[in-house]
Structure formats: C-alpha cells, structure tokens
Wavefront OBJ file of the C-alpha trace (Angstrom):
o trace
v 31.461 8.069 116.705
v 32.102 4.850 117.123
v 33.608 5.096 120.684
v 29.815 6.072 121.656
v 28.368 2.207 120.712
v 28.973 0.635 124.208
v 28.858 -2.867 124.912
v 26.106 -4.029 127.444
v 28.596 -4.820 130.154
v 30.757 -1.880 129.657
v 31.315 1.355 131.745
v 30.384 3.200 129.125
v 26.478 1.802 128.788
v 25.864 1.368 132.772
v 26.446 5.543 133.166
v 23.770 5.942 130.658
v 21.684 3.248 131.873
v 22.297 5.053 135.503
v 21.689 8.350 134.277
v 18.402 7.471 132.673
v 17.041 5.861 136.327
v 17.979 8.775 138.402
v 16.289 10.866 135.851
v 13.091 8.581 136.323
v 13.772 8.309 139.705
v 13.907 12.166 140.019
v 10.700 12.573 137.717
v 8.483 9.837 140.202
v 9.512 11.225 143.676
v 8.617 14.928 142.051
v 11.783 16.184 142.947
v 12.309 17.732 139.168
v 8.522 19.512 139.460
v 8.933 22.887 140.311
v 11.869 23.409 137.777
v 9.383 21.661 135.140
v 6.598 23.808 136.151
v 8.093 26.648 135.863
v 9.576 26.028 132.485
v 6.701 25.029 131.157
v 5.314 28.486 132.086
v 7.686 30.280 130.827
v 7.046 28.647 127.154
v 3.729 28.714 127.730
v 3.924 32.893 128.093
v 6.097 33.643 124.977
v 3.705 31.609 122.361
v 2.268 33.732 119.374
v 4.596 34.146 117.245
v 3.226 32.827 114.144
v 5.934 31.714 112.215
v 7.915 29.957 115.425
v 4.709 28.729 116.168
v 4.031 27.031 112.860
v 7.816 25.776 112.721
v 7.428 24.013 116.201
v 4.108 22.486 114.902
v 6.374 21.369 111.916
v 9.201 19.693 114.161
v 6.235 18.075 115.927
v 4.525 16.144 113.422
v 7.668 15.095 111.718
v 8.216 13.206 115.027
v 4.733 11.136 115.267
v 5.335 7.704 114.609
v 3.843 7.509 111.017
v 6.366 9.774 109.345
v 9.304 8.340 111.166
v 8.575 4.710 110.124
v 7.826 5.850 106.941
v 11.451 7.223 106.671
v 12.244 4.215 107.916
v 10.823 1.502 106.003
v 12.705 3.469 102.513
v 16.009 2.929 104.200
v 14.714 -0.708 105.068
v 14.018 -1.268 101.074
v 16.740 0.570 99.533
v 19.494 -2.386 99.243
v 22.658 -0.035 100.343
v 21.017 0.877 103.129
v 18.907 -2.266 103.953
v 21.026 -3.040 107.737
v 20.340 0.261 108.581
v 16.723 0.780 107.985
v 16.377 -2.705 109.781
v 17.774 -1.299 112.675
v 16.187 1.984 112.242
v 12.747 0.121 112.470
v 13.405 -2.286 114.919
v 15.365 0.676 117.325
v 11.758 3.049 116.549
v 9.352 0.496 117.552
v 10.896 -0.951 120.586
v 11.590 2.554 121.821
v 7.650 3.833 121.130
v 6.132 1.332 122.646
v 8.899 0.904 125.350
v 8.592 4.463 126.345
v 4.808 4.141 125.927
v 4.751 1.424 128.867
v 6.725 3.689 130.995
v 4.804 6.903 130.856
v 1.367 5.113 131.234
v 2.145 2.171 133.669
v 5.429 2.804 135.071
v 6.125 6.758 135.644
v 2.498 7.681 135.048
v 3.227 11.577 134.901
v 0.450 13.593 133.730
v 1.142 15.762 130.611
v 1.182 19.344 130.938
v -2.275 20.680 132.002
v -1.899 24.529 130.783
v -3.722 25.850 127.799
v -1.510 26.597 124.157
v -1.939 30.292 123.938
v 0.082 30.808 120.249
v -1.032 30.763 117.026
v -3.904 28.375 115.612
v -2.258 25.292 113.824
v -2.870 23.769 110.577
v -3.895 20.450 112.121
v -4.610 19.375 116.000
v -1.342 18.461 117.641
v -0.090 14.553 117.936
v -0.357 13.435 121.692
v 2.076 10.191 121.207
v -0.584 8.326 122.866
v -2.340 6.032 120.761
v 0.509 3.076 121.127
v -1.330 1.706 124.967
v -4.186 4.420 124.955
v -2.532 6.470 128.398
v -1.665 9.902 128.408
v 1.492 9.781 130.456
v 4.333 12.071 129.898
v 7.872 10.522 130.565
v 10.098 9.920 128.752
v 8.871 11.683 125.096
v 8.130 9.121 122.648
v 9.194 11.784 119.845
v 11.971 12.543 121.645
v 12.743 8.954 122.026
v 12.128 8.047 118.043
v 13.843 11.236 117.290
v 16.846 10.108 119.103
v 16.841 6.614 117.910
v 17.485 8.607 114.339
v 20.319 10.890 115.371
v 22.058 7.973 116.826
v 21.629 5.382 114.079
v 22.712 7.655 111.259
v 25.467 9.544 112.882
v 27.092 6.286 113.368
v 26.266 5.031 109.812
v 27.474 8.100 108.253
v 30.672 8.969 111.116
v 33.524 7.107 108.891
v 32.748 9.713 105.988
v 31.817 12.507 107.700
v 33.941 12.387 111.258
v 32.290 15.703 112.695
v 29.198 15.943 110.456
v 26.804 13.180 112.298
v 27.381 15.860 115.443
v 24.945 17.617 113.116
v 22.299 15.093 113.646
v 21.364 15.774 116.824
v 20.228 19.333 115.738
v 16.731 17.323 114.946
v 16.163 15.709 118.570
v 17.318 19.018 120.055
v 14.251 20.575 117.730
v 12.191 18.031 118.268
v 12.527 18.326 122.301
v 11.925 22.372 122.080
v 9.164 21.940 120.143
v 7.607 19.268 122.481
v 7.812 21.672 125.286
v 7.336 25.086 123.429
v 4.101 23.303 122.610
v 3.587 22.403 125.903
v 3.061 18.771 125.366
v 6.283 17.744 127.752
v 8.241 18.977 130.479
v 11.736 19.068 129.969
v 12.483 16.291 132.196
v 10.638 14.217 129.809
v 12.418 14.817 126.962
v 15.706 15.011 128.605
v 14.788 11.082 129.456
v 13.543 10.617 125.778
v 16.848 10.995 124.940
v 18.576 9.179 126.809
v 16.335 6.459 126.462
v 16.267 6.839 123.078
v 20.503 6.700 122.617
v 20.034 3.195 125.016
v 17.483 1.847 122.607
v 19.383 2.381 119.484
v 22.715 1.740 121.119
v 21.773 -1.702 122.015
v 20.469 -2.627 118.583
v 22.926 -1.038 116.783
v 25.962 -3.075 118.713
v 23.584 -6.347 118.712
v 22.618 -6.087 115.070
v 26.159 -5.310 113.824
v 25.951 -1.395 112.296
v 29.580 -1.478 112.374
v 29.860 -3.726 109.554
v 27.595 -0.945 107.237
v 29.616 1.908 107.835
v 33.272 -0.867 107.062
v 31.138 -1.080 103.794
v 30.743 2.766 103.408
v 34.844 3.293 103.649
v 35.180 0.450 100.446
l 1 2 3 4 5 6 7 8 9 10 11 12 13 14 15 16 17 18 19 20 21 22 23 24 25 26 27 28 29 30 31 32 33 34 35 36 37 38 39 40 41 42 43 44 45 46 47 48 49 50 51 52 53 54 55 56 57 58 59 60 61 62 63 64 65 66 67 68 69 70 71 72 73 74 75 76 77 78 79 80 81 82 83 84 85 86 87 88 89 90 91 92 93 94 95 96 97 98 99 100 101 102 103 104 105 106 107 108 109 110 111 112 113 114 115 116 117 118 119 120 121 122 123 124 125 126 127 128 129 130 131 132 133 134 135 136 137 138 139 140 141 142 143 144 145 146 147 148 149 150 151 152 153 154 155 156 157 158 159 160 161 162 163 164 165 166 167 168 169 170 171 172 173 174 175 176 177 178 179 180 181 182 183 184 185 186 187 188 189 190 191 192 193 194 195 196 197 198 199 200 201 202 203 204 205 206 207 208 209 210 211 212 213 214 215 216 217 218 219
C-alpha cells in the first residue's frame, strides 16, 4: 500500500487533488442533482426494515467525531502505536473541521430535505454539524473521518498483511451507505468525503513519516 502515499508534487496526488475539485465543481454548478435526487429517493422508499435500519444507525454514530477521536487518542497513548495515533488525530481533526468549512462556507449544499420513513432509532441521528454551527452537506465529515481511518491503518498494517488493509475500507464504504440510507447525504457528498478524506490523511501520513512505523512493524 505504500505505492498509494503520494508526494505533494507527484502525479499521483494532483489526480486526486483534481478529482476531488471536479467533484466539488460538479456538486456547486448542480450538475450531479438529479442523479442525487433521485438516489436519495430511492433509499428514502426502501427504509423499514428494522434490523438494517438499526445497523445503519450503528455505522452512523460510530462515525461522529467523539467515538472516532476516542479511538484515536488510545492509539495516541499506547507507546507501539504512539506515531500512528498522532497522525490519526491530527489527519481526523484537520479533515472535520476542513470539510466543515467547505460544506457551510464554501459548497454550501443543503442536506437532504426528505423525511426518514424506517424504523424509530435508539437515539436522534448525529448531523456532523456542531464543528462551525452550518448545516451544509459536502463533502461528509463521517465519510471524511471514516476515510482518514481506512487510510492510516491500511498503510500501518500493509507490510504484515499485504491484501488485508484492502479490508479497511469495508468501514468508509458502510459508513457512506449508511449516511445516505439515512438520508443525511447525497452520494456525491460522500463520494467527496472520501476523497477528501484519502488527501487529508495522505498528506499527514507522508509529512509525519508513517513509513518509518510500519519499517518498525517488519523488525
């Protein structure tokens, strides 16, 4: 995996960099709003489901800031894994409030306005909007945070495990269908959460040296 950690100035980073601004380029101009729409309907019509609907609650919350930098902050204060949780918390924050400034002073898309029709939940759903106090909708800060995960610890954990950290990703892919399923996001938005997300972390992790953890794993 580590063939994916591009430097700033490489081929590699500008694509994703590019990618990410036609996406938000796309999203602003409206040109992505009748596919969103329509998805959005479509999840919107096959809620009720009571298990699926509690599992995509579950995927939810385990995104919302307060669990992830909890995870965090134990990788941060366990010694082994001290570089890593650094990362992990510096990677989280910047992206939240990052993606925060986009979606409510940059992008300023309007969540979703369709009513949940599945099962009652446990507890009321997380907006992701108590970092500025907006309610905009691109990119997904779970999305984003969830992304910032996958990445980090798929390349910490590549050198012992060559095709496992692939296995990572099943959480942002979760975490984006449950974002939409619970029609909190279109899936432009957290198509750009991850992307934004992988940026984020990619910069930090070349920056702050992850490299040099996972040369530790292999000894």
């Amino acid at each position: 995996m580590k063939k994916l950690i591009f430097e700033v100035r490489s081929r590699g980073f500008v694509l994703l960099v590019t990618g990410f601004l036609i996406i938000t380029s796309l999203v602003y101009t409206q040109a992505t709003e009748q596919f969103d729409e329509s998805t959005i309907a479509y999840f919107q019509s096959i809620s009720g489901n009571p298990s699926l609907d509690i599992t995509m609650w579950i995927f939810t919350e385990i995104g919302g800031i307060i669990p992830i930098m909890i995870f965090c902050f134990v990788m941060f204060v366990w010694r082994k894994t001290r570089r890593m949780g650094l990362i992990l918390l510096l990677a989280v924050l910047v992206g939240t409030v990052a993606s925060g400034y986009l979606k409510d002073y940059a992008v300023e898309r309007p969540r979703p306005d369709l009513e949940y029709l599945g099962s009652e939940l446990p507890l009321e759903l997380e907006s992701d909007t108590t970092v500025l106090g907006g309610k905009g909708s691109f990119p997904s800060g779970h999305v984003t945070r969830a992304s910032v995960i996958a990445f980090v610890l798929g390349l910490a954990l590549s050198e012992r495990f060559p095709r496992g950290w692939i296995l990572l990703w099943i959480f942002p892919a979760c975490m984006a269908l449950s974002r939409i399923y619970l029609l909190q996001h279109y899936p432009m938005d957290v198509i750009g959460g991850v992307l934004f997300g992988v940026i984020i972390a990619d910069i930090l992790a070349s920056k702050l040296k992850l490299s040099s953890f996972t040369d530790n794993l292999k000894t």
